[in-house]
C-alpha positions in Angstrom: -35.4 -49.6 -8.6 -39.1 -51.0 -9.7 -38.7 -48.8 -12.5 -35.4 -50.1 -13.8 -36.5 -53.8 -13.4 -39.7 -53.3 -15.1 -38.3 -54.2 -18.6 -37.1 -57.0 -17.5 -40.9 -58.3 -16.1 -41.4 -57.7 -19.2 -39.0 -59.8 -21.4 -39.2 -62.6 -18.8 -40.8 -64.7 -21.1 -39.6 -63.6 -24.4 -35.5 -64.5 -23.8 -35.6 -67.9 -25.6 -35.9 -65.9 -29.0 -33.1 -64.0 -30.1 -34.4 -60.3 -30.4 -35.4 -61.1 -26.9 -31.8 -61.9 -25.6 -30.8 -59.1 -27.7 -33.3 -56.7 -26.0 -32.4 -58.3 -22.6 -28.4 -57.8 -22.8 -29.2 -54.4 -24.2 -31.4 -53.4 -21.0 -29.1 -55.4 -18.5 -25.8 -52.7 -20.1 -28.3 -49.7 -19.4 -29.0 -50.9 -15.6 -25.4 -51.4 -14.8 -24.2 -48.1 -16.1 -27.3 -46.6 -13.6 -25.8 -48.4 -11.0 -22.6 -47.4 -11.5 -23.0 -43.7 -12.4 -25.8 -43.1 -9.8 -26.4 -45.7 -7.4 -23.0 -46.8 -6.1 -21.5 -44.4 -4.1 -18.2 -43.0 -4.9 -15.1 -42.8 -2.8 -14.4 -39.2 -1.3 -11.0 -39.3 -2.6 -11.7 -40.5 -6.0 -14.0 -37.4 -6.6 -11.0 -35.3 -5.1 -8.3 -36.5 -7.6 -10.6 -36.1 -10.8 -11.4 -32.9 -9.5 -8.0 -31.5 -9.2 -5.8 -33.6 -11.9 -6.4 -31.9 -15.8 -4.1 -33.2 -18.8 -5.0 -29.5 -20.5 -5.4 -29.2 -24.2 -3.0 -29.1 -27.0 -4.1 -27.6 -30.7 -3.1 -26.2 -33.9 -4.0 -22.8 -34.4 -2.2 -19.7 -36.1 -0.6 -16.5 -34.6 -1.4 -12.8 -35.1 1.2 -13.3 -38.2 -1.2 -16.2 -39.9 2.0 -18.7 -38.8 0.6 -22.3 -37.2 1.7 -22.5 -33.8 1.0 -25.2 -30.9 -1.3 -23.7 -28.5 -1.7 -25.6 -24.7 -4.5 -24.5 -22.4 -5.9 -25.6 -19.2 -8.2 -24.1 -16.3 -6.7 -22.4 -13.6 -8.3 -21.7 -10.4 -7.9 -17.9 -9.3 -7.4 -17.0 -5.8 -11.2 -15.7 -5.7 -12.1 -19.3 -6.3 -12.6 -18.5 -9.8 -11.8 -20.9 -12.9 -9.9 -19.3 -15.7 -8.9 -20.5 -18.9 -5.5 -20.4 -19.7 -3.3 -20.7 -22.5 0.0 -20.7 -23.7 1.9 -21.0 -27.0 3.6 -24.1 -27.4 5.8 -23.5 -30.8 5.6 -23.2 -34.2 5.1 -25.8 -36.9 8.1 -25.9 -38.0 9.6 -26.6 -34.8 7.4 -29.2 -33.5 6.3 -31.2 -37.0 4.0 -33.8 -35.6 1.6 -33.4 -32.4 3.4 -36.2 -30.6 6.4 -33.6 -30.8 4.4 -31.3 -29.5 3.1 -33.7 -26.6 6.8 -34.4 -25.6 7.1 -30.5 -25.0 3.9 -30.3 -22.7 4.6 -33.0 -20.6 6.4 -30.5 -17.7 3.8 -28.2 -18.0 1.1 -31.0 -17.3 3.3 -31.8 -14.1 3.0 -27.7 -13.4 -0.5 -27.4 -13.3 -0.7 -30.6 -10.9 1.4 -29.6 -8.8 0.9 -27.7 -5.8 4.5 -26.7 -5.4 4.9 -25.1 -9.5 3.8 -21.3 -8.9 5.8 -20.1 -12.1 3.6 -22.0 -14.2 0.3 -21.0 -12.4 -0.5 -18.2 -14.7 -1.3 -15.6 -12.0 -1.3 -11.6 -13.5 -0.4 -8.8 -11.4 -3.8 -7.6 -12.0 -5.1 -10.6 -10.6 -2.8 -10.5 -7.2 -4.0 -6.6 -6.8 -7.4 -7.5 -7.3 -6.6 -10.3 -4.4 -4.9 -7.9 -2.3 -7.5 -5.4 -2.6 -10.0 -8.0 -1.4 -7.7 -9.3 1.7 -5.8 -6.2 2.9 -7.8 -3.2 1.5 -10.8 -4.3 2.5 -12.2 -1.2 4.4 -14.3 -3.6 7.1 -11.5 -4.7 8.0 -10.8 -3.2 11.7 -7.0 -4.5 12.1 -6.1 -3.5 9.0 -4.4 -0.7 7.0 -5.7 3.0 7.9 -7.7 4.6 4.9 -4.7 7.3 4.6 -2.8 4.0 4.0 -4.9 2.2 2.1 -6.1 5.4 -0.4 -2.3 5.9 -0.8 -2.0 2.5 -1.9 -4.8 2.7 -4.2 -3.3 5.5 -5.9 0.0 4.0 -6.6 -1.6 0.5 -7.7 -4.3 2.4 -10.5 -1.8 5.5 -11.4 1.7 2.8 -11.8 1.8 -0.5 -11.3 -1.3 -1.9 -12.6 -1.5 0.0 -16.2 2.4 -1.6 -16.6 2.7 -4.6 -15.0 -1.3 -5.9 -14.3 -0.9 -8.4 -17.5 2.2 -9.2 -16.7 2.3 -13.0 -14.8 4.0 -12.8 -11.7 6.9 -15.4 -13.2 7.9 -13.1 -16.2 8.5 -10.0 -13.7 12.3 -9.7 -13.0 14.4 -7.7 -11.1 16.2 -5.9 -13.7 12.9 -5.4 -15.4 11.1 -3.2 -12.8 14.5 -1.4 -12.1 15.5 -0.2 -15.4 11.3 0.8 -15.5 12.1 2.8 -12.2 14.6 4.6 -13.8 12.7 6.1 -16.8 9.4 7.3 -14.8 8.5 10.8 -15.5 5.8 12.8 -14.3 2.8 12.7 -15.5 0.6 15.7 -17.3 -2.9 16.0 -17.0 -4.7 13.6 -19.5 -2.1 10.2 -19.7 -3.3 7.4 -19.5 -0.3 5.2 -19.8 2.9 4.7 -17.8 5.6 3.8 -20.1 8.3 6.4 -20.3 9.3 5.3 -24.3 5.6 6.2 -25.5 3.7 8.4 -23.7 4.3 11.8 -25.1 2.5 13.2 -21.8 4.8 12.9 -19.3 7.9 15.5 -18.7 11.0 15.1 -19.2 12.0 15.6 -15.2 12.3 12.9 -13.8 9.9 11.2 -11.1 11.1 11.9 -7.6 13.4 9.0 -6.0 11.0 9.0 -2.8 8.3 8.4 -5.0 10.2 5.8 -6.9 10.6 4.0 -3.7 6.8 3.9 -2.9 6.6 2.0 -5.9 9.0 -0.5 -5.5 8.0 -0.7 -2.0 4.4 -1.7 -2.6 5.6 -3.5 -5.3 7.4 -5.7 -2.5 4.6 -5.4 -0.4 2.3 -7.3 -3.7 5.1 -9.8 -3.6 4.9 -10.5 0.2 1.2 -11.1 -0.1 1.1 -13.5 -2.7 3.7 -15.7 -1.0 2.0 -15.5 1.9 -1.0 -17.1 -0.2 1.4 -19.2 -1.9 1.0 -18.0 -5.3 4.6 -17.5 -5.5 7.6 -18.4 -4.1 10.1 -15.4 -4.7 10.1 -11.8 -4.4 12.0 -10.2 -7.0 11.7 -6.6 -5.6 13.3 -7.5 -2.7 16.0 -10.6 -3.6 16.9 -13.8 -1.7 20.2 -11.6 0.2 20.5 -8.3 1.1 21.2 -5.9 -2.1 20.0 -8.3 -4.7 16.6 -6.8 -5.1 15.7 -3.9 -6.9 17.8 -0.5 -6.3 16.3 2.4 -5.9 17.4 5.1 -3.6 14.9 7.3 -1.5 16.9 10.2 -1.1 15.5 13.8 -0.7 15.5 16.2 -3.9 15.7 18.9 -1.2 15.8 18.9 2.6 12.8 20.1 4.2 12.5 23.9 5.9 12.3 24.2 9.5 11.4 27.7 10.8 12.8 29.6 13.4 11.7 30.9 16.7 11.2 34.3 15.7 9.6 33.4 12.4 6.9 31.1 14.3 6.2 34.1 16.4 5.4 36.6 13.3 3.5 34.3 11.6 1.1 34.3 14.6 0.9 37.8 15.1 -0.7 38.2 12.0 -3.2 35.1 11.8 -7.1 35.5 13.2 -7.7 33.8 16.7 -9.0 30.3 15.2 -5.9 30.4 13.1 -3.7 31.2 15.6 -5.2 28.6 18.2 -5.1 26.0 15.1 -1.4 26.8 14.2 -0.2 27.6 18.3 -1.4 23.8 19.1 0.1 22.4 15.8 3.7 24.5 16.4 3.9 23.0 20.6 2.4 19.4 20.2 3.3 18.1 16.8 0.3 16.7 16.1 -0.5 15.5 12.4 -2.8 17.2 10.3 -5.1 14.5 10.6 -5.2 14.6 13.8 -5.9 18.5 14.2 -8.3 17.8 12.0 -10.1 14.8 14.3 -10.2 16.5 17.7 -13.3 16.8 19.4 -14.0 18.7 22.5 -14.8 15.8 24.5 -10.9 14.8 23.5 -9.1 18.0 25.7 -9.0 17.4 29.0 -9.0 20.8 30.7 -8.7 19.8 34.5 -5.5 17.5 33.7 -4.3 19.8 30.6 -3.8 16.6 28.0 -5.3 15.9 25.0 -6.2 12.6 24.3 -6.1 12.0 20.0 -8.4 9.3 19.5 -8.9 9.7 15.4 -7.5 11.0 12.5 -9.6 13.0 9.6 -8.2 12.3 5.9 -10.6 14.0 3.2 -13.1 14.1 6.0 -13.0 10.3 6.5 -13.0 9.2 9.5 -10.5 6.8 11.0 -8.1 5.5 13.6 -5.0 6.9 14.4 -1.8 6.0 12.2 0.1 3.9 14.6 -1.1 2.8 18.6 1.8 5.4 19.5 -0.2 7.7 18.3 -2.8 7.6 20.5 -0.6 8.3 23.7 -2.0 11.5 25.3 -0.2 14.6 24.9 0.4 16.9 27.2 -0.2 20.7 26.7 0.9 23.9 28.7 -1.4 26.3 30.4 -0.7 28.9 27.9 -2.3 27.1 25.2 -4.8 25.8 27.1 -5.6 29.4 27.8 -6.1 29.9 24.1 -7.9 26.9 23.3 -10.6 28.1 26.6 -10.8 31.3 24.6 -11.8 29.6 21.3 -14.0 27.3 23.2 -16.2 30.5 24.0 -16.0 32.1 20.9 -17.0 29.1 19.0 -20.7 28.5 18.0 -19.9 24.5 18.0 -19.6 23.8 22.1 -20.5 20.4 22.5 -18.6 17.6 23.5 -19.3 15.6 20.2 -18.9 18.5 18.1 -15.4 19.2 16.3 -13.0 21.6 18.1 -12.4 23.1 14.4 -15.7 22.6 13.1 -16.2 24.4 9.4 -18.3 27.5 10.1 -19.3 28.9 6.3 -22.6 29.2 4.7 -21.2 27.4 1.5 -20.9 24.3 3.6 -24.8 24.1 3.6 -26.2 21.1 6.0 -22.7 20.4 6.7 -21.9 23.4 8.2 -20.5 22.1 12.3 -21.0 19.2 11.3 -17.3 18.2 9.9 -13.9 19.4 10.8 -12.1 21.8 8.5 -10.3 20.9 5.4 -7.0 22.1 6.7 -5.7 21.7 2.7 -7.8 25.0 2.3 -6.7 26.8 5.7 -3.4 26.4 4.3 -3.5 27.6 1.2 -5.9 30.4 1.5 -5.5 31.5 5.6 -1.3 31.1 6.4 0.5 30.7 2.9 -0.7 34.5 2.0 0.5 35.3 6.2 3.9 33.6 5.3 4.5 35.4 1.6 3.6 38.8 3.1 6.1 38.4 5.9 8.9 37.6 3.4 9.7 34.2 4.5 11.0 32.2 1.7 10.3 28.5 3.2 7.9 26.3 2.1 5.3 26.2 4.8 3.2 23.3 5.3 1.2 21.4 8.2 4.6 19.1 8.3 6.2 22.0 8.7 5.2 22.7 12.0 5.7 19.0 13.2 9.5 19.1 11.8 10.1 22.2 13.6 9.1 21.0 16.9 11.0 18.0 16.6 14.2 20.3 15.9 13.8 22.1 18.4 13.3 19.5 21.5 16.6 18.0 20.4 18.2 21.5 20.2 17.1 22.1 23.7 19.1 18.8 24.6 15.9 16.3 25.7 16.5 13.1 26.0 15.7 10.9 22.4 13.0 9.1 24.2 11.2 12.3 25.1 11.1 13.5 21.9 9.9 10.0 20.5 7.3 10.0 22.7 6.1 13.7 22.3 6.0 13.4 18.7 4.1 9.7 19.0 6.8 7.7 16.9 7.0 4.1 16.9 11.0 4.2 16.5 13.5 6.7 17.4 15.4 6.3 14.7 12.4 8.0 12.4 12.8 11.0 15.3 16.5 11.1 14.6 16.6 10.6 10.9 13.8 12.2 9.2 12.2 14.8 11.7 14.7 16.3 14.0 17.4 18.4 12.5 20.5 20.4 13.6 20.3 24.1 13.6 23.1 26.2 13.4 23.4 27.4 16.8 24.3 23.9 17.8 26.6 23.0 15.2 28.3 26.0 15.7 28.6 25.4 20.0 29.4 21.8 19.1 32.7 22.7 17.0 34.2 25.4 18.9 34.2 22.9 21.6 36.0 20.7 19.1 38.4 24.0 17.8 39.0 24.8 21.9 40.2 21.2 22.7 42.9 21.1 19.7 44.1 24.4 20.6 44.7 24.4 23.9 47.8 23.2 24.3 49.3 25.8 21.7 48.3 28.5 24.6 50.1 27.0 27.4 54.0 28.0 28.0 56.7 25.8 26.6 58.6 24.6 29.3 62.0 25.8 30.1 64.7 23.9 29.6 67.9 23.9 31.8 71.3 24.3 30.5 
């Protein structure tokens, strides 16, 4: 304060002449602007409201087509925290002739950007609610999250779909109709596209994109949608509508049903596999446990004495994680039989301890890895039981899932109760037992009708009754 006051020590006896008053007034404007700008302290709340409230800019400036247009931008705070400019084409010229016109047009959008409540006017991107989503529910620290199955499934669709279409799109312009009718014309893509739009990329096929694969995409699609009103960056979902039916269409249903093997079938395909093949496939075929889960058993997971296994992880692309649902990590029980094989592979096995993996990779090409990570099942597959399965003749297409749809079908064709089945298989709901694993066989359709055919003929056998004359 010495230092401000100083000149004024200093003109103390000079303000009788007139450059002195001149010099004095002059110093006195500087001291109170200080004071104002740096020594008075400013209300909380007045800092607030001059923080949030903008009045944007408005300009002249010229299109891609040379033609003078009205151009509005303000700063817009991402969901990172991060401040963007925006802008936004007002008009053209010709339609709004003076700037005041042009003023009158803005005056809504200066409401928008002040208001807390105007998410259409934001100027959020799909890009920029992915890259928000990636950073909230992605996130791999993240212990109550998604699984990494989940989450690199997720990852997939975002980089290979939605974000090369819709990631400059702002979340207001994305309609219903619009991602529809783009649902419609997907096609598979070749090796080497890099684009997604069915009108110009001369890579993709001319089959079209399965419907369950439509509905991924449109269902993470909703899921993008459900996050950002959750964060308030919107406040509709277009994918799935305000009622039931008004969101986007797009049916799930199967190009083909999948193949379920029979009993005898099962049993040739054994005969002919080596004994860690056999033991591998024999506990897949009578537990239905998920590849995944095959994959992440450990020794110290099989309980001999009580003859359980307890499934504690699951193994995706030899990442380790938890277990797809909590269902899934109810123990499952296991018969003495294949218990008896699973003893026998425990001996022949050079990988015996507790920690190590019960199908530990065993070739030299595996280098310092060898028995030190589970098998990639993907291989077994292909190279160990898909040869097994041609040679024998069998037509189906054999997978992992295979075996896990075939054991479902065949508890319910032994007539156990739905829950037992649900629980044997792990499911959170019954109805995914009922409608996408378990299946009739032929057997039982066949029994069930003939009950049906015996019923309606029966009284055609008995004798009319006699009448009396």
């Amino acid at each position: 304060m010495s230092s401000i006051l100083s000149p004024f020590l200093v003109l103390k006896g000079s303000t009788n002449t007139s450059v002195g008053r001149s010099l004095f007034l002059a110093l006195a404007f500087r001291v109170q602007c200080v004071y104002r700008c740096v020594l008075r302290p400013q209300r909380k709340e007045d800092v607030l409201r001059k923080a949030r409230k903008q009045n944007g800019s408005l300009y002249l400036d010229a299109n891609g087509s040379k033609v003078p247009v009205w151009m509005f931008s303000w700063f817009h705070i991402m969901p990172t925290g991060r401040r963007v400019r925006r802008k936004r084409q007002v008009g053209t010229l010709d339609q709004y002739k003076t700037e005041a016109a042009a003023e009158r047009a803005v005056r809504s959008w200066r409401l928008a950007i002040n208001s807390n409540e105007a998410n259409a006017f934001s100027g959020i991107t799909m890009r920029d609610l992915i890259d928000h989503f990636r950073m909230k529910e992605l996130d791999g620290s993240v212990q109550q999250g998604r699984a990494w199955s989940t989450r690199n499934r997720y990852e997939t669709y975002l980089k290979k779909w939605i974000e090369p279409r819709w990631g400059t799109q702002e979340l207001a312009a994305i309609k219903t109709p619009m991602v529809e009718e783009w649902l419609e014309l997907l096609r598979p893509m070749r090796k080497g596209s890099t684009t997604t739009n069915p009108l110009r990329d001369k890579a993709q096929t001319e089959k079209s994109l399965a419907p369950g694969t439509k509905a991924k995409i449109r269902n993470i699609m909703g899921v993008l949608f459900n996050h950002a009103m959750r964060w308030e960056f919107t406040d509709r979902n277009p994918i799935k509508g305000l009622t039931r039916g008004a969101g986007v269409r797009q049916s799930s249903k199967r190009v083909s049903v999948p193949d379920i093997l029979e009993v005898s079938e099962m049993q040739d395909i054994l005969a002919e596999l080596s004994p860690r093949d056999r033991t591998l496939v024999l506990l897949s075929m009578v537990t239905g446990l998920r590849r995944g889960e095959l994959a992440g058993l450990k020794w110290q997971d099989i309980d001999f004495q009580n003859l359980q296994i307890d499934v504690q992880r699951s193994v995706v692309n030899q990442v380790v994680g938890r277990c797809k649902t909590e269902a899934s990590q109810k123990p499952v029980p296991i018969d003495e039989y294949t218990m008896g094989d699973l003893l026998a592979w425990f001996r022949e096995t050079p990988f015996q301890e507790p920690e190590d993996w019960v199908f530990a990779t065993n070739s030299s090409r595996a280098g310092k890895k060898r028995g030190k990570q589970p098998l990639w099942l993907s291989t077994v597959m292909r190279y160990h039981i898909e040869p097994v399965v041609r040679n024998l003749g069998i037509k189906k297409r054999v997978g992992w899932h295979t075996f896990r749809r075939t054991y479902a079908t065949l508890l319910k064709a032994n007539g156990e109760d739905v829950k037992v089945v649900q629980e044997l298989l792990r499911h959170g709901s019954s109805r995914v037992t009922l409608d996408i694993y378990a299946q009739a066989q032929m057997p039982a359709k066949r029994a069930a009708q003939q009950k049906i055919v015996a019923m309606v003929r029966m009284p055609a056998t008995l004798p009319k009754p006699k009448t009396g004359t």
